[in-house]
C-alpha positions as CSV (number, residue, x, y, z in Angstrom):
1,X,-17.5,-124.1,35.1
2,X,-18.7,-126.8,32.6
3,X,-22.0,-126.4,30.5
4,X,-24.7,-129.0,31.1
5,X,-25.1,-131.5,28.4
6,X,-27.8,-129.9,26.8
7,X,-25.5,-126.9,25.5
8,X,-22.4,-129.1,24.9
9,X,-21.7,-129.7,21.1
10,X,-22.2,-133.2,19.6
11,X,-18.4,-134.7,19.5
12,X,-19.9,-137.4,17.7
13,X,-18.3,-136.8,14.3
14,X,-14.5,-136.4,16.1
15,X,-15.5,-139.6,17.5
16,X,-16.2,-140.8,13.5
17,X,-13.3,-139.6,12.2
18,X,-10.8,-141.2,15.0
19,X,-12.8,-145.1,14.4
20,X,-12.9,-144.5,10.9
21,X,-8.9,-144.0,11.0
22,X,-8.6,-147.3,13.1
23,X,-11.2,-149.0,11.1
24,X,-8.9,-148.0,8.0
25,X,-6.0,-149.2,9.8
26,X,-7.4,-152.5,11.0
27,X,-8.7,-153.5,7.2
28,X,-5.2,-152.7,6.1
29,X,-4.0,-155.2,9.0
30,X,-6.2,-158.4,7.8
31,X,-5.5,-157.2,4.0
32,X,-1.7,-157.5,4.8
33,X,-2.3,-161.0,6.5
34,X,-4.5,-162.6,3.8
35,X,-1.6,-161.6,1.5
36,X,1.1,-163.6,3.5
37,X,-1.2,-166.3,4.1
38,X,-2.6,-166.7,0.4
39,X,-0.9,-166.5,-2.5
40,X,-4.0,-166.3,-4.9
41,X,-5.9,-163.5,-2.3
42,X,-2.4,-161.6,-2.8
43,X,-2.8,-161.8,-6.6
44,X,-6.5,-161.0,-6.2
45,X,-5.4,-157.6,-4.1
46,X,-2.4,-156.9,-6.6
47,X,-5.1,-157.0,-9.0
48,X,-7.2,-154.4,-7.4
49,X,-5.1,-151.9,-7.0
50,X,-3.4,-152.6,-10.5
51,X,-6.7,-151.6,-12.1
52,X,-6.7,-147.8,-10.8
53,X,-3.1,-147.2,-9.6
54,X,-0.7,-146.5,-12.5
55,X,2.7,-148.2,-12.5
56,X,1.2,-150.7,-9.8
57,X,2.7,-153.1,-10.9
58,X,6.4,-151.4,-9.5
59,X,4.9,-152.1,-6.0
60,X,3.1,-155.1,-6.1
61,X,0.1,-155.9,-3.9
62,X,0.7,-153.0,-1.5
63,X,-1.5,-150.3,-4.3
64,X,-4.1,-153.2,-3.9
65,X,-3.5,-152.9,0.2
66,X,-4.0,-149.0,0.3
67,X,-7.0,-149.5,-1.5
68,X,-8.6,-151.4,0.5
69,X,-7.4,-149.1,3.9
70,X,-9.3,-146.3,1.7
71,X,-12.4,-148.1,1.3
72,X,-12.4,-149.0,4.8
73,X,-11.6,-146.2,6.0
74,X,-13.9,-143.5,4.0
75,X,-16.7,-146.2,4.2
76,X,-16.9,-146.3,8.0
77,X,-16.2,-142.2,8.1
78,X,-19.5,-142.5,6.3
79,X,-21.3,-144.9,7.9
80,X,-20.2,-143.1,11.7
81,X,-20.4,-139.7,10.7
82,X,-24.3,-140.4,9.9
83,X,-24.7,-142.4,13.4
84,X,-22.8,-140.6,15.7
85,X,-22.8,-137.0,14.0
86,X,-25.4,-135.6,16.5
87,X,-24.7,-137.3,19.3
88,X,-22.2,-136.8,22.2
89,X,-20.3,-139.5,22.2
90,X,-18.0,-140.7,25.6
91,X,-14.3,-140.0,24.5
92,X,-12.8,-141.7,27.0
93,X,-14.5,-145.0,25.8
94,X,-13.7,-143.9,21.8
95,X,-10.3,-143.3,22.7
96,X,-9.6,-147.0,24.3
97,X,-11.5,-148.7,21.6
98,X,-9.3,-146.0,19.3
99,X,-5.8,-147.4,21.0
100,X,-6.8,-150.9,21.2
101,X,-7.6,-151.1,17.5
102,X,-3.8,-149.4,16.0
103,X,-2.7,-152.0,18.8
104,X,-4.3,-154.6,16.6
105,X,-3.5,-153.1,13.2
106,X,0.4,-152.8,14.5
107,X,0.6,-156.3,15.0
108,X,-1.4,-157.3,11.8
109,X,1.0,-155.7,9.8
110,X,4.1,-156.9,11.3
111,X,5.6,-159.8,9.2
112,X,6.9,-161.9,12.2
113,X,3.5,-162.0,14.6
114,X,1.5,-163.0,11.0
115,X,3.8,-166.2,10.6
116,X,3.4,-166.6,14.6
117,X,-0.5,-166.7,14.1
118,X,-0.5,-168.9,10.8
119,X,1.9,-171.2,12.7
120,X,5.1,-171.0,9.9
């Protein structure tokens, strides 16, 4: 027996915490293709993550690349939590747009599809 949707809990800040992952993810994605396609934006992300991370410079551009994911990703868990938080949100629709987006992310971050779309 199911409750009406007046005594259901909000999901809304599940749904948050799933987009904000993927939104994470997908920043991460165009990060990682700037990088390959500019040489200067690469040095401009090296340089942001060499200013907090220590021994940055061991791994190049990628502390610049995960700080970016975390600003992404902790920004939207902000941003959604405070829209959808109350609400009940449909799963089913959070879920595709969830999927769809690491979809996205997996290809952004795979070296031979970001020379397929910059045409090398």
């Amino acid at each position: 027996m199911t409750k009406p949707e007046s005594q259901l809990k909000p999901n809304g800040r599940a749904a948050a915490a799933m987009l904000a992952g993927m939104i994470g993810l997908l920043v991460l994605g165009i990060v990682q293709t700037g990088t390959v396609a500019s040489s200067d934006f690469s040095a401009f992300v090296f340089n942001v993550g060499k200013a907090w991370v220590p021994s940055a410079a061991g791994i190049g551009p990628y502390s610049g690349k995960e700080t970016f994911l975390l600003i992404g990703w902790l920004g939207s868990w902000i941003l959604l939590h405070f829209a959808l938080g109350k609400r009940n949100v449909e799963m089913k629709i959070a879920a595709i747009v969830f999927i769809v987006g690491l979809a996205i992310s997996a290809l952004l971050v795979y070296t031979p599809f970001i020379h397929f779309i910059l045409g090398r």
